[in-house]
N, C-alpha and C positions, 0 to 999 in steps of 0.2 A: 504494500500500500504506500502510497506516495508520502512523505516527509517519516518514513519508519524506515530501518535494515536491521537485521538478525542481528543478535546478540551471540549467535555463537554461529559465525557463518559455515564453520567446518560442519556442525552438527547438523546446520539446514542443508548443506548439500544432499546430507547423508540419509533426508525428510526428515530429520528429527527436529518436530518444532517446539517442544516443550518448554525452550530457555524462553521463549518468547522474540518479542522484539521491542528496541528500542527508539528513540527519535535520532534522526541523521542529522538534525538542526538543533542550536540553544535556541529556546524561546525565549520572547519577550514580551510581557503582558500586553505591553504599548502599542505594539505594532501586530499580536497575533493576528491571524482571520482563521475563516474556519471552511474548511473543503465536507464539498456534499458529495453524499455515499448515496449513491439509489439502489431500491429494494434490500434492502438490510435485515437482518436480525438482528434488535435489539440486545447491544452486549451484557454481559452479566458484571457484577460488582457489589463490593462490600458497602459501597457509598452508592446510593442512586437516590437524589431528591424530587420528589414530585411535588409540584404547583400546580391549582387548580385554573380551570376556564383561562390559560393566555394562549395568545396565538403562537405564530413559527417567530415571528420578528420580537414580539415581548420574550417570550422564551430564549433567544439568542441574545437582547439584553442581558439580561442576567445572567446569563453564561458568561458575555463576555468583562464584566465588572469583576466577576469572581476570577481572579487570574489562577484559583485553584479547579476552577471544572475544565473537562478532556473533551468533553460532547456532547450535546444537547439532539433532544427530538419531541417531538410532537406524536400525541400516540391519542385512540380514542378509548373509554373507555364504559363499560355496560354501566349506565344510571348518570354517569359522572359527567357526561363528552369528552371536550378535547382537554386533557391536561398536557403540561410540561413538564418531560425528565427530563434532568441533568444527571452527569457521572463527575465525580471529582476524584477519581483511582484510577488504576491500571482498568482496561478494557480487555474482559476476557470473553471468550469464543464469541468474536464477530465474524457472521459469514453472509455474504451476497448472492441472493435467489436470483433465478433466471425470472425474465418478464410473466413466466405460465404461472407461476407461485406466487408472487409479488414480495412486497415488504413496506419497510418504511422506510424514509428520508432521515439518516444519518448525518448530523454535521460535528465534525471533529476539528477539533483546534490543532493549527499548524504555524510552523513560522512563516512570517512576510517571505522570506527567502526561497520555499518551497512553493508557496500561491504564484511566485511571479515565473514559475519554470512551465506553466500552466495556463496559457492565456483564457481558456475556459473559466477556469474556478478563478484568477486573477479577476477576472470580467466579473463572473458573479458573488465574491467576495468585495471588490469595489462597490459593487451596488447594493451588502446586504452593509458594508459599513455607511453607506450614505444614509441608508434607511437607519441604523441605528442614532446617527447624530442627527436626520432629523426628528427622531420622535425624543432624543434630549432635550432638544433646545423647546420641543414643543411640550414636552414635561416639565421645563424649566420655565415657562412661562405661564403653563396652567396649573402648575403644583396645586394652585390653593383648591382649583375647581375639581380638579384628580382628587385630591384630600377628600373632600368634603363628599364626593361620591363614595367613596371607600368606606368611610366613617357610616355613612347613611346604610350602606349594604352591609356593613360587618352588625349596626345595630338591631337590623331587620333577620337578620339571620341569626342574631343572636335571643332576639324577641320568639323565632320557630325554636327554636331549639328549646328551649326553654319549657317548653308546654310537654318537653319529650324530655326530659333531661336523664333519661337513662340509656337513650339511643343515640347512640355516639356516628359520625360521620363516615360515606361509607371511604374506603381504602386508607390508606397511610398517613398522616400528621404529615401535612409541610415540613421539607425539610428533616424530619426523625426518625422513619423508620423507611426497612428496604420494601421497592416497587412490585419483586416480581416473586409475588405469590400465588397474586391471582388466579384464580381457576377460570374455564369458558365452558358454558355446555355443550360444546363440542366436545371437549376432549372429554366430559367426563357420561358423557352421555343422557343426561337427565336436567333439568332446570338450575340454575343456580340465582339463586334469591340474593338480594344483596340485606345489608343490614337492617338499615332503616324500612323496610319494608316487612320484616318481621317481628323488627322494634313495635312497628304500627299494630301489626296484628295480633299482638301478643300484649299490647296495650302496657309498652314500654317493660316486659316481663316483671310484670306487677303480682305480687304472690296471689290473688284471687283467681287469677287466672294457671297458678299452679298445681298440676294433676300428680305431681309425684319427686322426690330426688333420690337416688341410688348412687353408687361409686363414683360414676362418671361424668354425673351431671343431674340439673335437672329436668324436668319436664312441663310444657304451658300448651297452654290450650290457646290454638290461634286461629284467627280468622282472617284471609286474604281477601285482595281486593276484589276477587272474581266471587266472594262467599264461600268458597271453600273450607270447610274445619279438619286443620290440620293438627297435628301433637309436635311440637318442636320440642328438639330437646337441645338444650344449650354445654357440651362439655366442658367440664370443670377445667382451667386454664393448669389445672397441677396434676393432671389425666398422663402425662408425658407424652403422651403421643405426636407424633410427627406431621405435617405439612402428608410428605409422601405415603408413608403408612395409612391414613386417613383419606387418602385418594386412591388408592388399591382397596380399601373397605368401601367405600364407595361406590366405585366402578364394578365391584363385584355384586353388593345387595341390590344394584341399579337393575340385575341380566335378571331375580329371581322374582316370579311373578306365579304365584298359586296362592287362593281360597283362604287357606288358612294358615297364611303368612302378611303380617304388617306390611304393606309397600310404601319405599320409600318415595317420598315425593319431591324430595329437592336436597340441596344442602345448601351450606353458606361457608367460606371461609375468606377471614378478611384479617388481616392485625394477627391477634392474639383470640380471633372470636372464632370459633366454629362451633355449627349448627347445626343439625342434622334435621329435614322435616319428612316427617311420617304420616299416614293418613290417620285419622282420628277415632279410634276406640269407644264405639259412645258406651259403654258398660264398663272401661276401664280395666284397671288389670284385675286377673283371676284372684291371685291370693288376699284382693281385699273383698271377695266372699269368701274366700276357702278359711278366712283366719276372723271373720267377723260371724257371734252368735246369731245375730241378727239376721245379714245376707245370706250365710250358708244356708239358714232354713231353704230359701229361696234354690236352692241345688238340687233337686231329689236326684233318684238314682239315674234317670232316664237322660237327663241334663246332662250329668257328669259323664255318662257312658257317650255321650254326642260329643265331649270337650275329650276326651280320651282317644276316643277315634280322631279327632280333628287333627290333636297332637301328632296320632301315628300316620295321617297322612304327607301333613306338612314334614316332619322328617324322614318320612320315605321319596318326597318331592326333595330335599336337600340331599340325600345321600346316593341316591338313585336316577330319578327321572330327570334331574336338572340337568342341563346343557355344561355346566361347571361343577358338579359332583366332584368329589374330591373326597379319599380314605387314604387316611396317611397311613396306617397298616400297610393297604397295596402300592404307596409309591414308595414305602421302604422297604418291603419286598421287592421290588424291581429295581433298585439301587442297588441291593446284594447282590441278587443274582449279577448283575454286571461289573460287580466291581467296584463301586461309586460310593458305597454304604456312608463315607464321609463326610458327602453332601450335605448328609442331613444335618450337620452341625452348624451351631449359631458361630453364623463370621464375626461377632465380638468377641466370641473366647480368642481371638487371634491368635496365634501359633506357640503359645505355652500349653500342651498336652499332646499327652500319651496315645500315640497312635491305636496302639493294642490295647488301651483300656477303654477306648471309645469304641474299636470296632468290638469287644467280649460284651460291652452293655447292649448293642444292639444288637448282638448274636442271640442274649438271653432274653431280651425284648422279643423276640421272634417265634423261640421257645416259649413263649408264655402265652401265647396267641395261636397255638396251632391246632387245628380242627380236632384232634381226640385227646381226650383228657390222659390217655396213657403217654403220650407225647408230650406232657405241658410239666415243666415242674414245679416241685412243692415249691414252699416260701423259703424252709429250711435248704434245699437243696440249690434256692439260687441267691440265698445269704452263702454258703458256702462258694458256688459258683464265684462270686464277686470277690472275695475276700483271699481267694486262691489262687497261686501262678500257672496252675494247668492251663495248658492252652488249647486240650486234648477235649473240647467239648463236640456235646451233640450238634449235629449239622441240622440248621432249619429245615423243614419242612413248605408244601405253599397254606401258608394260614389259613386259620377257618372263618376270618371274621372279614375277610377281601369283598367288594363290592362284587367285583371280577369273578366269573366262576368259569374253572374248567372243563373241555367237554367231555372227557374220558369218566364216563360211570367206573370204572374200578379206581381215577383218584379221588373220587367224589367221595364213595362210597365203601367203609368196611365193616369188617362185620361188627354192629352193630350191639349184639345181645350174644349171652352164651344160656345154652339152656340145661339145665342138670336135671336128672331124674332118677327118685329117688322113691320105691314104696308105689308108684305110678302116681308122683307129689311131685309137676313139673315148678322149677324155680327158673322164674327169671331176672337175671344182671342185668339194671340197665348201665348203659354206661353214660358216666354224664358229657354235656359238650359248651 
C-alpha cells in the first residue's frame, strides 16, 4: 500500500507477513493528508472511536486535529445511520474486495511526501483539505450559532432519555469503548433487536415486568412494537461468557424449531449488554406449579402425563431428528477409533499434560458406556483403573448409548438372558443395560 514497506522485507519475500508493515515516510501532523482506499474492510484495533450522525468531511475533521488517528470512515449502522470511526493504533487485517462484494471508503493518513507521488489522491486530498479549512473558518465564524444548536439537541435528548433512564444508548460511548462487536442478522441468522427497543418493551426492565432470575440472568416480560409478547432475558454481565461463545449459542438454538421447544426470537448484543428474546410462556415455568401447594392441585395425573411426553419428544427432537443433533459419546467414539481421541481436550489446558493420562480417562470413559453391563466396569474397578500405571487395559467397545446405530444384528444384538432349569422351575437372568 502506498506510503507503507515491510518491516522485514527478507520475511515478505518469503510471504511471511506477520512482522507487518511500516510507514516509508516521517509524518507530520501539519502537513499530513489522507489517501482513499475503495471497497475496504474495515481494519480491526485496540482503539477505534465512534461518533454519532457526522458526515465523511466532519469525520475527516476530526481525524485530522487528532495528529494521533491513522484513519477515518464513514460506516452505516442498524437504528443509529451514519456514524464516524476513527483508529488511533496500528491497522490490523485490512483487505480490499473486488467491485462484486463491495466495501467501504477507507481514508488513511499519509505524509504530504507520499500524496504528491500520486497526482490522483494529491488532486483529491487538495480538495478534501480545502473543504476542511473551509468548514473552519465557517465554524469559526458560526461557533456561537453551532453552540447553541448542540446545547439545544444535547438538552432534548437528554429530556428523552430521561423518561427511560435505564435504557442506555444503542452501540458504544463516544470515544470509550471498541466499535466492532456488532452483530447483523445476517450473519446470525434471526432478528437482532437493538437496545432501546427492548428497553421500550420491557418498560425500561422494571421489576413488575419480571417473570423470573436464575444463574444467568434475569427474565421480563416484553412487548414489541408489532404487539408481540416476548420473554427477554437479560445475562448477568458476570455470566463470563464471550462475544463468540454467545454467537455459536445462538446461531445454533436459531436452526431448532419443534412444538415443545421455547423459540428463540431475536437477541441483542451491544457494550456489555446481551439479551436473549424468547417467545412468551403465558403459564410460565413448570416448577412454579410443580413446587406450589396451591398450583400443583391444578396438575392431575393426565396433565402431567401430556408435560412428560412433551418432555420426551422435544428431546428426542434434540438428540435425534434435528438437523444438528449432536452425542458427544458418538463423536468420541469416532475420534478413537481414528486416532484423534485428543481432540477432545479443552485448548486452555494448553500443553502442560500427560498425554497417556488423558488418553486412559477417555479409554475408561468408553468402558463405562458400553452397551452390556458385562462390559462396563464397576466404580471400584475404575478407581483402580485410574490410580494405576497398567497401561494393559480393556479395549472399547462401539457404545450402547451412540445416536448412530449399527446395521449388523449380531453387533446389535447378544444374548441377552441365560435360562437355568431347575425341578422344571425355569429362572430367568436379566441382564441389565
Amino acid at each position: 500500500m502506498k506510503g507503507f514497506r515491510p518491516k522485514n522485507q527478507q520475511a515478505w519475500d518469503l510471504r511471511d507477513g506477520s512482522d507487518g508493515c511500516v510507514r516509508s515516510s516521517k509524518m507530520d501532523c501539519r502537513s499530513d493528508g489522507f489517501m482513499t482506499l475503495k471497497n475496504m474492510k474495515l481494519p480491526e484495533s485496540s482503539k477505534g472511536y465512534v461518533y454519532d450522525t457526522l458526515s465523511t468531511s466532519e469525520c475527516g475533521e476530526i481525524c485530522t486535529r487528532n495528529c494521533s488517528c491513522v484513519a477515518y470512515a464513514n460506516t452505516e449502522v442498524t437504528g443509529s445511520g451514519s456514524v464516524c470511526v476513527i483508529w488511533v493504533e496500528d491497522l490490523l487485517d485490512m483487505r480490499q474486495y473486488n467491485d462484486s462484494i463491495g466495501g467501504l471508503d477507507l481514508y488513511v493518513r499519509v505524509s504530504a511526501s507520499e500524496l504528491a507521488k500520486s497526482p490522483q489522491q494529491a488532486s483529491e486530498n487538495g480538495s478534501g483539505n480545502n473543504i476542511v479549512k473551509i468548514v473552519s473558518i465557517t465554524m469559526g465564524v458560526c461557533a456561537f450559532v453551532i453552540m447553541s444548536f448542540i446545547l439545544f439537541y444535547l438538552r432534548r435528548k437528554k429530556l428523552h432519555w430521561s423518561k427511560n433512564p435505564n435504557i442506555q444508548r444503542k452501540g458504544p460511548q463516544k470515544g470509550t469503548h471498541d466499535y466492532f462487536g456488532e452483530m447483523t442478522t445476517d450473519e446470525l441468522e434471526l432478528p437482532v433487536f437493538d437496545y432501546t427497543t427492548l428497553g421500550i418493551a420491557t418498560n425500561s426492565f422494571c421489576d413488575t415486568n419480571k417473570l423470573g432470575q436464575g444463574g444467568f440472568g434475569c427474565v421480563y416480560k416484553g412487548i414489541l412494537e408489532d404487539g408481540q409478547v416476548v420473554a427477554v432475558k437479560r445475562l448477568s454481565k458476570t455470566s463470563g461468557q464471550g462475544i463468540e461463545e454467545l454467537k455459536n449459542e445462538v446461531r445454533l438454538i436459531a436452526k431448532l424449531q419443534h412444538r415443545n421447544l421455547v423459540r428463540l426470537v431475536g437477541c441483542c448484543i451491544e457494550v456489555e449488554e446481551k439479551l436473549l428474546v424468547y417467545e412468551y410462556m403465558e403459564h410460565k415455568s413448570l416448577d412454579m406449579f410443580l413446587f406450589d401447594k396451591q398450583k400443583s392441585a391444578q396438575l392431575d395425573w393426565q396433565k402431567r402425563f401430556e408435560i412428560i411426553s412433551g418432555i420426551v419428544r422435544g428431546l428426542l427432537y434434540l438428540h435425534q431428528d434435528s438437523s444438528n443433533a449432536l452425542n458427544l459419546i458418538g463423536h468420541t467414539w469416532n475420534l478413537w477409533r481414528e486416532g484423534n481421541a485428543l481432540e477432545l481436550l479443552d485448548e486452555s489446558i494448553g500443553a502442560g499434560f500427560s498425554h497417556a493420562e488423558v488418553l486412559k480417562c477417555i479409554q475408561i470413559g468408553l468402558l463405562c458406556v458400553q452397551e452390556h453391563a458385562k462390559d462396563r466396569p464397576t466404580m471400584s474397578k475404575v478407581l483402580l483403573m485410574l490410580s494405576s500405571d497398567d497401561t494393559n487395559l480393556p479395549q472399547p467397545k462401539y457404545p450402547g448409548f451412540c445416536l448412530e446405530r449399527r446395521n449388523s444384528r449380531n453387533d446389535l444384538f447378544t444374548k441377552q438372558e441365560e435360562s437355568l432349569t431347575l425341578n422344571d422351575v425355569t429362572l430367568t437372568i436379566p441382564e441389565g443395560r
